[in-house]
C-alpha atoms as an extended CHARMM CRD file, in Angstrom:
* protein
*
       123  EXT
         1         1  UNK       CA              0.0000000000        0.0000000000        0.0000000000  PROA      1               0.0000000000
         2         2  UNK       CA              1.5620000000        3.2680000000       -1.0160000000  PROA      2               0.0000000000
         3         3  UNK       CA              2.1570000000        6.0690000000        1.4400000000  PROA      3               0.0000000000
         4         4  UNK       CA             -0.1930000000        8.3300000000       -0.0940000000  PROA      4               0.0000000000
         5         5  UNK       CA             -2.8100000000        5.8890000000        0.3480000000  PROA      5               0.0000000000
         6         6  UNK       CA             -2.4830000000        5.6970000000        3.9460000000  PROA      6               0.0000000000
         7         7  UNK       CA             -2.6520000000        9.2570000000        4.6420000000  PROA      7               0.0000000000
         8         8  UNK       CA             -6.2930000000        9.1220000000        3.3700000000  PROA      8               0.0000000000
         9         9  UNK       CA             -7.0260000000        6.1160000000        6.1350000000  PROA      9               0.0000000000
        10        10  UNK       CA             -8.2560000000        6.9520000000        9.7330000000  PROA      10              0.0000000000
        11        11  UNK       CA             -7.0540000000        6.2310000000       12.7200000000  PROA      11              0.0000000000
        12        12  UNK       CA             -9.3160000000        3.0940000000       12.5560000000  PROA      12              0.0000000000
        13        13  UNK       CA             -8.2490000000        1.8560000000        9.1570000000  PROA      13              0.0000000000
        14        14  UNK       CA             -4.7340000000        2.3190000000        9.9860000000  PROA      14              0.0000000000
        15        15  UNK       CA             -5.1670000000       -0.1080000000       12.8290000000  PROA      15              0.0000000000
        16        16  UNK       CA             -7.0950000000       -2.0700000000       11.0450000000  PROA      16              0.0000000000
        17        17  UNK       CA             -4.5980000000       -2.4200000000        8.3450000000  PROA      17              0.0000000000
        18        18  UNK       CA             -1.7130000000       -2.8970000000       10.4860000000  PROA      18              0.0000000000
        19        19  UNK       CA             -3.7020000000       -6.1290000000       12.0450000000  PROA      19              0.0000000000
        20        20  UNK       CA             -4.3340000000       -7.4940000000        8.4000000000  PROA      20              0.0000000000
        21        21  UNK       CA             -0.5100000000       -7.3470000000        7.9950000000  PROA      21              0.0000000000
        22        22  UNK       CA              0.0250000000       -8.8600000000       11.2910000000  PROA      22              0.0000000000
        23        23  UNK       CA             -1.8180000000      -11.6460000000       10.3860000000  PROA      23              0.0000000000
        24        24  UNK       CA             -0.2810000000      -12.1460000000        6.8350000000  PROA      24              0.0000000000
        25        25  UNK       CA              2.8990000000      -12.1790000000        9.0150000000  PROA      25              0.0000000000
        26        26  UNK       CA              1.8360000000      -14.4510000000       10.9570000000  PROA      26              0.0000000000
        27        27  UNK       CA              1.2080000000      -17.0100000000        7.9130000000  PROA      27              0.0000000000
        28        28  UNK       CA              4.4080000000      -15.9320000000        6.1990000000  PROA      28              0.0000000000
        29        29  UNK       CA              6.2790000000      -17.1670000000        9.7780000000  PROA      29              0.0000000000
        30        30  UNK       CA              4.2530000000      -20.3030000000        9.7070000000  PROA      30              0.0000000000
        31        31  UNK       CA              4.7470000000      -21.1660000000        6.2420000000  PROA      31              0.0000000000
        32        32  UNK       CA              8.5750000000      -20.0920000000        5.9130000000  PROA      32              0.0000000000
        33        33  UNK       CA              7.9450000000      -17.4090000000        3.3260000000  PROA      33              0.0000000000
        34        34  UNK       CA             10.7220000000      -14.8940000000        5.2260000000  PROA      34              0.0000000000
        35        35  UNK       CA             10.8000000000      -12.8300000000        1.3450000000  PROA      35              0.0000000000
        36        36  UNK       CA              7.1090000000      -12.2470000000        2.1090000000  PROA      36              0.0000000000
        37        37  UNK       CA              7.7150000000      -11.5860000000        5.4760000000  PROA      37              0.0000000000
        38        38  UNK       CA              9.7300000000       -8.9260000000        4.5190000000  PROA      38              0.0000000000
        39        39  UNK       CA              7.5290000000       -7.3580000000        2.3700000000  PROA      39              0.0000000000
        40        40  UNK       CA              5.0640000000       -7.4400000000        4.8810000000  PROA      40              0.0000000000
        41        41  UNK       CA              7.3290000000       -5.7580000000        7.6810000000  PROA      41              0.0000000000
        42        42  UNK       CA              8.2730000000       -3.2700000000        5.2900000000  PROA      42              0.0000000000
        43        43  UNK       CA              4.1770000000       -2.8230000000        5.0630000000  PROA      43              0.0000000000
        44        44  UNK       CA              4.1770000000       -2.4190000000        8.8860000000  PROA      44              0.0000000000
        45        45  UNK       CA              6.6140000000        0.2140000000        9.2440000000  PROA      45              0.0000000000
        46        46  UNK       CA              4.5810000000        2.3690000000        6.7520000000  PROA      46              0.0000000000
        47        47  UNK       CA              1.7040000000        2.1700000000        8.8790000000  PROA      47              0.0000000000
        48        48  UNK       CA              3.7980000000        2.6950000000       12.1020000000  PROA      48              0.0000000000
        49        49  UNK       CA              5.1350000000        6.4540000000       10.0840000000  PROA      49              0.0000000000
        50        50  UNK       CA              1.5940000000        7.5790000000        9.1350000000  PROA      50              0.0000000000
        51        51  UNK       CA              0.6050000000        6.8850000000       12.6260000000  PROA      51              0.0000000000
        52        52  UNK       CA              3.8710000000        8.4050000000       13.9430000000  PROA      52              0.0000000000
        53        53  UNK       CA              3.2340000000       11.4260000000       11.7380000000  PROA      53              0.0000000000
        54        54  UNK       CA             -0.6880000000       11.7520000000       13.5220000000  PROA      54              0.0000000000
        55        55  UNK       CA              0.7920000000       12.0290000000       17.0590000000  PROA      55              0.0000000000
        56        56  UNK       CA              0.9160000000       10.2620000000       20.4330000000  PROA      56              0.0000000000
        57        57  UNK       CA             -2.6830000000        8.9460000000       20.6130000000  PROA      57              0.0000000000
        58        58  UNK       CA             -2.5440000000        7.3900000000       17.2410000000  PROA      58              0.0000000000
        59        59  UNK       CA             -0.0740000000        5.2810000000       18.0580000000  PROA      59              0.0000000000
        60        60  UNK       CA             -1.5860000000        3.9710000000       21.7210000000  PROA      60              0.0000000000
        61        61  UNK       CA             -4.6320000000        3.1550000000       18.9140000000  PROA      61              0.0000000000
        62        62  UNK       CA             -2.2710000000       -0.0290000000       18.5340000000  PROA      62              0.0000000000
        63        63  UNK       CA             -2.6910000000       -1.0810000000       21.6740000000  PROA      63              0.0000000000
        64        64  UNK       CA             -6.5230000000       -1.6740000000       21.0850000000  PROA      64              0.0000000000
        65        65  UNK       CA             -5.1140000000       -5.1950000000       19.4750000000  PROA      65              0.0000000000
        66        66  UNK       CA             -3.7130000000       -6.7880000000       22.5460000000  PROA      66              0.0000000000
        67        67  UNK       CA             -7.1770000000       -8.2160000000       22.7640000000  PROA      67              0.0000000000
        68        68  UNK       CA             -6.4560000000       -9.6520000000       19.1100000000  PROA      68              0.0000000000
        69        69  UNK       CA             -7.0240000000      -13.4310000000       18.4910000000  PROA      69              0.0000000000
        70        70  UNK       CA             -3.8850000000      -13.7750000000       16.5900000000  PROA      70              0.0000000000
        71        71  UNK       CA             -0.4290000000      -13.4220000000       18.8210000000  PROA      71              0.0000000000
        72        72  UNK       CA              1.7240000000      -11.7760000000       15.5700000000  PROA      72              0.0000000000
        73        73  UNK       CA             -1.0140000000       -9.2280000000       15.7030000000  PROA      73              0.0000000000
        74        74  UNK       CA             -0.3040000000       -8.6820000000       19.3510000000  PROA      74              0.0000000000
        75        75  UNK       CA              3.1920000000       -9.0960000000       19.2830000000  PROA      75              0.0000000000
        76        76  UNK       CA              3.8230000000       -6.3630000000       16.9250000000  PROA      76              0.0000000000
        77        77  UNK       CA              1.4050000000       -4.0390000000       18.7470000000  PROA      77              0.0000000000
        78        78  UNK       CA              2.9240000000       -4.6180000000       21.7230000000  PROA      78              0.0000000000
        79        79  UNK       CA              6.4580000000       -3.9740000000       20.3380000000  PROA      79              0.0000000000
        80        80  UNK       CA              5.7830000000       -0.8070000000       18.1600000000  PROA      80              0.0000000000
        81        81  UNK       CA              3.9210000000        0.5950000000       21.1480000000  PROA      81              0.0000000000
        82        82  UNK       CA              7.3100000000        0.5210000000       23.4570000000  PROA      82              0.0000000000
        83        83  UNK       CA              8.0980000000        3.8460000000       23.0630000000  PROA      83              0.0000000000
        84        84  UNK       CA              4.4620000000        5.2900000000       23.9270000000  PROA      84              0.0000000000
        85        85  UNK       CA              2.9920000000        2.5350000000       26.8000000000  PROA      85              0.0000000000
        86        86  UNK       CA              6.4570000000        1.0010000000       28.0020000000  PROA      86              0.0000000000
        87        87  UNK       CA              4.8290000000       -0.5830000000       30.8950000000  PROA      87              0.0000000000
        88        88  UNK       CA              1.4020000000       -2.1970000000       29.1620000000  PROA      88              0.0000000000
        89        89  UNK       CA              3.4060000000       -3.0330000000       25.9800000000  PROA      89              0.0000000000
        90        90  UNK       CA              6.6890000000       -4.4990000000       28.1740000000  PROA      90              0.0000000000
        91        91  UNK       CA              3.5010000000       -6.3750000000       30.3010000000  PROA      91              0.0000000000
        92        92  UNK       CA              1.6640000000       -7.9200000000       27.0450000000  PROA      92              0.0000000000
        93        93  UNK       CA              5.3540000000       -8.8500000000       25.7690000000  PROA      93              0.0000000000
        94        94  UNK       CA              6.2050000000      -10.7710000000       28.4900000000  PROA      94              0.0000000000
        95        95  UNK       CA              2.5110000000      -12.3620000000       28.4080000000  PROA      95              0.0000000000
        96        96  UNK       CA              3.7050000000      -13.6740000000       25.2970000000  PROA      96              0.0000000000
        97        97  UNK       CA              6.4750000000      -15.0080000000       26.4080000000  PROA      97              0.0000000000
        98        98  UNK       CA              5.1460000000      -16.6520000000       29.2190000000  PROA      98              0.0000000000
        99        99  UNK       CA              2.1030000000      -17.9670000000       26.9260000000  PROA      99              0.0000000000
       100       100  UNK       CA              4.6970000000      -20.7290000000       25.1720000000  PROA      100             0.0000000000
       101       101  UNK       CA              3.0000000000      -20.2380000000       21.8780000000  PROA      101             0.0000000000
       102       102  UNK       CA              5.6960000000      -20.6070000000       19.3890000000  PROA      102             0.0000000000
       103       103  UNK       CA              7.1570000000      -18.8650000000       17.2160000000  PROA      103             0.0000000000
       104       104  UNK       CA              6.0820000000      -15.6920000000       18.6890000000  PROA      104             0.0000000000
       105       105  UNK       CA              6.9680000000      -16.8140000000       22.7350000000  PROA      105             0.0000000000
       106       106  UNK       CA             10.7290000000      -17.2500000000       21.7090000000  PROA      106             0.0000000000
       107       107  UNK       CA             10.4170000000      -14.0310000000       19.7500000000  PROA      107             0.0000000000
       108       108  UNK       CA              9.0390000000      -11.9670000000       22.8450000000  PROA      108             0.0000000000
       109       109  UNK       CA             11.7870000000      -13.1670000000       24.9200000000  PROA      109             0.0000000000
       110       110  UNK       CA             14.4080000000      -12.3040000000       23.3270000000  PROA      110             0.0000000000
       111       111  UNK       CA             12.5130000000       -8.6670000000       23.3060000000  PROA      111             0.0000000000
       112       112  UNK       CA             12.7070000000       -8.7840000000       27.0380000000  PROA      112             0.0000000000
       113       113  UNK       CA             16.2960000000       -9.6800000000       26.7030000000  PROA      113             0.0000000000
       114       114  UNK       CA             16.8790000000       -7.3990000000       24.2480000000  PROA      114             0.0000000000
       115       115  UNK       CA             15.2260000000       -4.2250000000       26.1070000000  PROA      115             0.0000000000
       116       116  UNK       CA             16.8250000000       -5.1930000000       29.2360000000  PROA      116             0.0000000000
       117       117  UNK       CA             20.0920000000       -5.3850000000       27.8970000000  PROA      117             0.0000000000
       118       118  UNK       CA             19.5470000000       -2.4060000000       25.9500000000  PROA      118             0.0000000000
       119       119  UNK       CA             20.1750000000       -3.9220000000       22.6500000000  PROA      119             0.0000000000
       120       120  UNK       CA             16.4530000000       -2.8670000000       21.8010000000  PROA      120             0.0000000000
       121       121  UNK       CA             15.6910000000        0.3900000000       22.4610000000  PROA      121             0.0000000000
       122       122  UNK       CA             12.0590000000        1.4660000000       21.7520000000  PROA      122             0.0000000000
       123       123  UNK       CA             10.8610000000        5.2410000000       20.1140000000  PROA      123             0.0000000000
């Protein structure tokens, strides 16, 4: 989806659209597909700008999908929501962890390594 597009979305689509990519990331993990993977993280971070460029509050819209059914969904809310809700997103991270549900348990603990040992630092 091109940039320009996005600017036209709301709030609302724009978290809408970054679940949809969450759960295309999801299947990409599950079926090995790490070129389309790629694509679809590079999909992500346009969604994280535009709702960088709309301010603080458009980016805590994210956290609306810790509730989501699918754990990349959460998982990637949870991590590009760091810099904004450090304690909720740190707290659903390590929920993840905890939960054993692989590939995306592993995944959030090395996050909690990584942010404790400063390796990952969040914006």
């Amino acid at each position: 989806m091109k940039r320009a597009q996005l600017k036209k979305m709301t709030v609302d689509e724009l978290v809408e659209r970054f679940a949809e990519v969450g759960v295309a990331q999801g299947d990409a993990i599950d079926n090995n597909e790490n070129a389309k993977f790629n694509r679809l993280y590079e999909q992500m971070e346009q969604v994280d700008h535009e709702l960088r460029a709309r301010g603080r509050e458009a980016r805590l819209a994210l956290m609306r999908l810790y509730d989501y059914p699918n754990m990349q969904v959460k998982l990637a809310a949870a991590t590009y929501t760091l810099g904004v809700d450090p304690v909720s997103a740190r707290q659903m991270i390590q929920a993840i962890a905890d939960s054993k549900w692989a590939p995306q348990a592993l995944e959030a603990g090395m996050r909690i390594i990584n942010l404790d040992n400063g390796t990952f630092v969040p914006d």
